[in-house]
N, C-alpha and C positions, 0 to 999 in steps of 0.2 A: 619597470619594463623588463619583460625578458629576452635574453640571447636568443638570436634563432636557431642556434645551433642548442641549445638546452634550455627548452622552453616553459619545464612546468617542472623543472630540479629544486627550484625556493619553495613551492608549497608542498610539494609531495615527495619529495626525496627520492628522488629516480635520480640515476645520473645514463646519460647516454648522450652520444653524438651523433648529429644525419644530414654530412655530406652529401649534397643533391642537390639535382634538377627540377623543376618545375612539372608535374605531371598533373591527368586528369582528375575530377574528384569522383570518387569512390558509390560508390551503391546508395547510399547513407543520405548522399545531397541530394534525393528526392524522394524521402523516405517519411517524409512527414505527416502524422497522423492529424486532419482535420479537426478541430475543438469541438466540432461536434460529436466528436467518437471519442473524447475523451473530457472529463470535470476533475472536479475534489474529488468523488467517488473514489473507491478504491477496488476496483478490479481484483476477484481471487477467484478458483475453482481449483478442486485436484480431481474434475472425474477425467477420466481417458476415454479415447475416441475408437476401442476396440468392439465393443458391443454394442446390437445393433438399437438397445432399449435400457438406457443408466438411471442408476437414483444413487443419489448423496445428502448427506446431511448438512445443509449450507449459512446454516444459522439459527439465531431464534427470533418470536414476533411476540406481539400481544397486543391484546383488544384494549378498541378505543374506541368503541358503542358497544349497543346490545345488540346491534343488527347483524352483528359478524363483521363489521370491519377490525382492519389487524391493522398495525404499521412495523415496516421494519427496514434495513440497512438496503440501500439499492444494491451495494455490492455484492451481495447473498444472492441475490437470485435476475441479474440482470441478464443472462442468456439463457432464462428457464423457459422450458416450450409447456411448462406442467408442474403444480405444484400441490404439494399433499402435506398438511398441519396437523401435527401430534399434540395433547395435552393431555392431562390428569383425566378430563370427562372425554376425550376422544383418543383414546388409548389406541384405536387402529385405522385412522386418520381419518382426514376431511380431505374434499377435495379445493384448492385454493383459486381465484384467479385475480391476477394482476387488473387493476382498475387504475392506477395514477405511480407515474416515476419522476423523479426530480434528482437525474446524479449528480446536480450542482450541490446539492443539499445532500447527498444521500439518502436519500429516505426512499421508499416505497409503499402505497397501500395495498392491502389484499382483501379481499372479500369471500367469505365461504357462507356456503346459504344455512348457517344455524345460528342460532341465538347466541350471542357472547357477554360475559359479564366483564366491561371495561375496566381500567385501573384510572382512577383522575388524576388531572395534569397539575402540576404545582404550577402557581404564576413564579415567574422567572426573579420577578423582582421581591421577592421574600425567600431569595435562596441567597446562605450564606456562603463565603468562604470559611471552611474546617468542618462544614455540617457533614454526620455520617452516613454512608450512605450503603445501601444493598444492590448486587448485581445478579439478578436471575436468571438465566440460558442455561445452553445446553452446551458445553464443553467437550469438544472433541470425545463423541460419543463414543467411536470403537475402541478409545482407548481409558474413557473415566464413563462409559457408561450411559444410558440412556435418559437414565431421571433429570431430573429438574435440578439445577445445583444452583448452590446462595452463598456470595461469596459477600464480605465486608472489608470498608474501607472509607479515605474520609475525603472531601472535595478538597484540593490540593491549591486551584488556581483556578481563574474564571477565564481561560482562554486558552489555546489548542497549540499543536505545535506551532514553535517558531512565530508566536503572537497570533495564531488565526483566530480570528473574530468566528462566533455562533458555537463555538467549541467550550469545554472543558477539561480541564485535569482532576481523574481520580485518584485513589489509589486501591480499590476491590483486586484482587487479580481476577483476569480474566485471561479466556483461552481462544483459538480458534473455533467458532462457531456460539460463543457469547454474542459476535455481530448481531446487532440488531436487538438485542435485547434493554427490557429497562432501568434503569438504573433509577431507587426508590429513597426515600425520604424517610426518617424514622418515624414518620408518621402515616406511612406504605402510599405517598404521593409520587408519581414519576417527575426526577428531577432532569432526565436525561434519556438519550438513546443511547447504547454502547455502541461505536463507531471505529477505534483503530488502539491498537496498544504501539508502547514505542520498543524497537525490537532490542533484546540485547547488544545485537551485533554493533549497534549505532557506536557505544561506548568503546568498542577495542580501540582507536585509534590513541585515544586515550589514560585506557589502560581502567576506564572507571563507570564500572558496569550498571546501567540502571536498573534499579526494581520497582516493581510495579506500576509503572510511568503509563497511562492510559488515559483516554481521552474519550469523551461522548458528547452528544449534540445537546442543545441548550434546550429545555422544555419552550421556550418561546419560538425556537424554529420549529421544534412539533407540531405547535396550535398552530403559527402559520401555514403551515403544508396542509393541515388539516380542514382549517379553514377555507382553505383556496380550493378544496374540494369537495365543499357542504358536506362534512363529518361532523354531525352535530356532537359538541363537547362542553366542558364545560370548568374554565381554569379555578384552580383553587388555592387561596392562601394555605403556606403552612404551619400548620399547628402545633405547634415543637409541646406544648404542653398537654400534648396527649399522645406520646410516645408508643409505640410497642414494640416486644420484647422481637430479637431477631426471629422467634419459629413463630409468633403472631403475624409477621411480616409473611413470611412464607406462605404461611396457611391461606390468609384472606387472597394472594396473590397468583396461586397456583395455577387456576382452573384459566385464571385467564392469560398466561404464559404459554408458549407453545415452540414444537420444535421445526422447521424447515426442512421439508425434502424436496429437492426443486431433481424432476424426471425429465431426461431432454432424448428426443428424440433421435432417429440417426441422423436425419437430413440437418440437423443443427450440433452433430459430435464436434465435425472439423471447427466451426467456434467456439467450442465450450473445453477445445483440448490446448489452449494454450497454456502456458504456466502458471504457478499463482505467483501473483504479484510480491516480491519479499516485503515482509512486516515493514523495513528501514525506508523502503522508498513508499509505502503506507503511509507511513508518517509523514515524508517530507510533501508528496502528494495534496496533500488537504491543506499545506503552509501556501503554495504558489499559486499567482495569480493564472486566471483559464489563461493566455496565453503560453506560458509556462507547463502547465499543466500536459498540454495539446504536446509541447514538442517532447518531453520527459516519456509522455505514454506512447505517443510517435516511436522514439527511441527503441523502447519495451518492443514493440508487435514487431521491431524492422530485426531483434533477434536480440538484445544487448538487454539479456537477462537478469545476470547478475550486475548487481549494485551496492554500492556505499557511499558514502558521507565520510569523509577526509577532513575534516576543520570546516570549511565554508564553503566548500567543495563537494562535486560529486565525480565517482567513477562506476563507469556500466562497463560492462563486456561480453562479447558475442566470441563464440567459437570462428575459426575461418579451416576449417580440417583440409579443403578443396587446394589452398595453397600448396606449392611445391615443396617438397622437402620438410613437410611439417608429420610428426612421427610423434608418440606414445611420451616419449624423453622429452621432445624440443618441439612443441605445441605450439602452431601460429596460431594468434587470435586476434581481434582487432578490440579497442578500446577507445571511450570517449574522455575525456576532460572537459568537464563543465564548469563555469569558474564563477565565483561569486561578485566579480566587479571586471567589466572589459579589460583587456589589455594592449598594449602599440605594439603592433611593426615596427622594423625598420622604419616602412615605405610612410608611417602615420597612420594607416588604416588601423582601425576597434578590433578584436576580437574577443570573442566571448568562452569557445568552445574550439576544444581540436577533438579529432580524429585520427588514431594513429593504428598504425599494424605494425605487429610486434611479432618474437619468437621467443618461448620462453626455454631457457633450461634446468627443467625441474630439479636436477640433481646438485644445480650451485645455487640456485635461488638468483638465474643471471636473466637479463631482457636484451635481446638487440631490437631494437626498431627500425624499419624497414621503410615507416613511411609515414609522415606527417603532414593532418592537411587542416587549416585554420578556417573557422566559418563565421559568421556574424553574428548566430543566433545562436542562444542555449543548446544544450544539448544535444550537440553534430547535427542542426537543422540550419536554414540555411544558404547563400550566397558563399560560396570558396573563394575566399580571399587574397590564398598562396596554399599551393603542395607541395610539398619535397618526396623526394625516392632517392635511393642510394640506388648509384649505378650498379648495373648487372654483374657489372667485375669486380665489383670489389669483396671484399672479404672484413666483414664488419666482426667484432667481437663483442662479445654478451657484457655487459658491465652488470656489477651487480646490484641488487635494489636495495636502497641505502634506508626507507622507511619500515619498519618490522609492521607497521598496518598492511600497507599491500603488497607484502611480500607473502603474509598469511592470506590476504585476499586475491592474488591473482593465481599462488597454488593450489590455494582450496578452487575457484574458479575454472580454471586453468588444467590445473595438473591430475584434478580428481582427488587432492588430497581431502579428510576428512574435515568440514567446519567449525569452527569452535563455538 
């Protein structure tokens, strides 16, 4: 159990004290996004809501008939009002359209009215641990380019972050806009969907940075998605003794690979201008069960952008600029603590999650806290259970942040300084 007076100093190494009274709860306590507006999916876009007609490069897909069905990441293109598919034979696109979404699963089908040559599905149960494996997309185009890239790597582990069941671990690298793509069998069977990498930043707390930590959906949740929506297919053992070579892979697999433009219209800018969702909480995302899920993406839309993972813990943070006295130097912002097992009151009451408003000062790396309020549910979602506020008179002093994780996290955050 923790002091009320310094409540979250043992796991995360803050030190601070908040003198107070009992106030209202904060914006935050009914801020909660519906589980219908949130899954595992992983929410990402970077277009902007200044033009009145956008396209972006939102991932990659590829066929799984000859009819033109495509499948690919729900999170690619889940607020597209318009979508146009590049490949090797449609070098100046196709036009796409959405037929079936499942962001519990992530996936998506797409349909364009021409003929497509599928890639076949490996059955799930003839896929090893350590088989090698190939990742074909389209890798943050404006900056590695438009082609078709083939990365290698080997299946690492038969399940997702943090234990998620339908998941995998690879190790291909993969990039922003790999989403969605297939991830093949040395015998060019798909073993997998590419679905989320694990971000660097997860490791700073640490100090022990991960490489190529990536995860894809299991070729049996494919055929099921598939199946649920008469795509005729057709699974297949794989045949390890008829290997080919990595540019054999490539070749037979091209045509039926393709790139993602999802075009949205004006009247759909203001949804599709939110942030992209950080890699880190990507990851953690697909590990929580949907109630979980709902309060965490809740969080995300109510402003509490920035995010990390502290040991077994999480920290978000939302700007508060509108507070008094908050300046360039000495940055008010408000922050959640999410915590991996309840904790007591005083009074006996559970909590799970606080909410607190803070000041930072950039130039010492100091926080005063202004105000702390304790809730029932994950992720500042919510019943308030007790607030605290330091009276108006008083004259609090910044203590300094005793963790070097989120001391580098709420400046970078925070202060505008650069991210590592």
């Amino acid at each position: 159990m923790h002091p009320i007076s310094n409540p979250i100093a043992l796991s995360l190494g803050l030190f601070f004290t908040a003198s107070a009274a009992l106030a209202a709860p904060p914006e935050l306590a009914s801020s909660a996004t519906p589980a219908s507006q949130t899954t595992q999916t992983i929410r990402a876009t970077t277009i902007q809501a200044a033009e009145p007609r956008l396209a972006f490069m939102a991932g990659t897909a590829f066929a799984v008939s000859k009819q033109g069905h495509l499948i690919t990441a729900d999170h690619a293109i889940r607020s597209a009002s318009e979508l146009r598919v590049f490949s090797s034979e449609f070098p100046d696109g196709v036009m796409a359209k959405v037929i079936a979404q499942d962001p519990n699963k992530d996936l998506a089908l797409l349909k364009i009215a021409v003929a497509t040559r599928p890639i076949q599905i490996a059955k799930w149960n003839t896929v090893p641990t350590g088989l090698e494996v190939y990742a074909l997309g389209y890798p943050q185009p404006r900056l590695q380019g438009s082609e078709l890239k083939i990365t290698s790597g080997l299946i690492n582990a038969m399940e997702g972050p943090r234990g998620a069941s339908g998941f995998f671990q690879f190790s291909a690298p993969v990039q922003r806009g790999n989403s969605g793509g297939p991830l093949l069998s040395p015998d060019g069977l798909v073993v997998g969907l590419v679905q989320a990498k694990l971000s660097v930043l997860v490791g700073s707390a640490s100090k022990d940075i991960p490489q190529n930590v990536n995860f894809a959906i299991q070729s049996q949740g494919i055929v099921h998605f598939l199946n649920q929506h008469q795509v005729p297919i057709e699974e297949v053992g794989l045949a390890l003794n008829q290997t080919k070579r990595p540019h054999e892979i490539f070749a037979s697999a091209q045509a039926s690979v393709f790139s993602v433009q999802v075009i949205n219209a004006a009247q759909t800018a203001q949804a599709t201008a939110d942030p992209p969702i950080p890699d880190e909480m990507r990851a953690v995302l697909i590990s929580l069960p949907k109630d979980e899920q709902a309060r965490l993406y809740g969080a995300f839309k109510a402003g509490f952008t920035q995010f990390k993972v502290v040991g077994s813990e999480y920290v978000m943070v939302r700007m508060n600029p509108s507070t008094a006295q908050s300046s360039a130097d000495t940055p008010n912002f408000e922050f959640i603590l999410s915590l991996a097992k309840p904790r007591a009151l005083p009074d006996g009451q559970s909590y799970k999650s606080m909410v607190l408003q803070a000041q930072l000062t950039c130039a010492k790396d100091a926080m005063t806290v202004t105000r702390q309020e304790y809730k029932d549910e994950s992720f500042g979602n919510g019943k308030t259970l007790r607030a605290l506020k330091r009276k108006e008179d008083s004259t609090a002093e910044a203590r300094p942040i005793k963790s070097e994780a989120l001391k580098d996290f709420f400046k970078a955050s925070v202060c505008g300084a650069p991210k590592a």
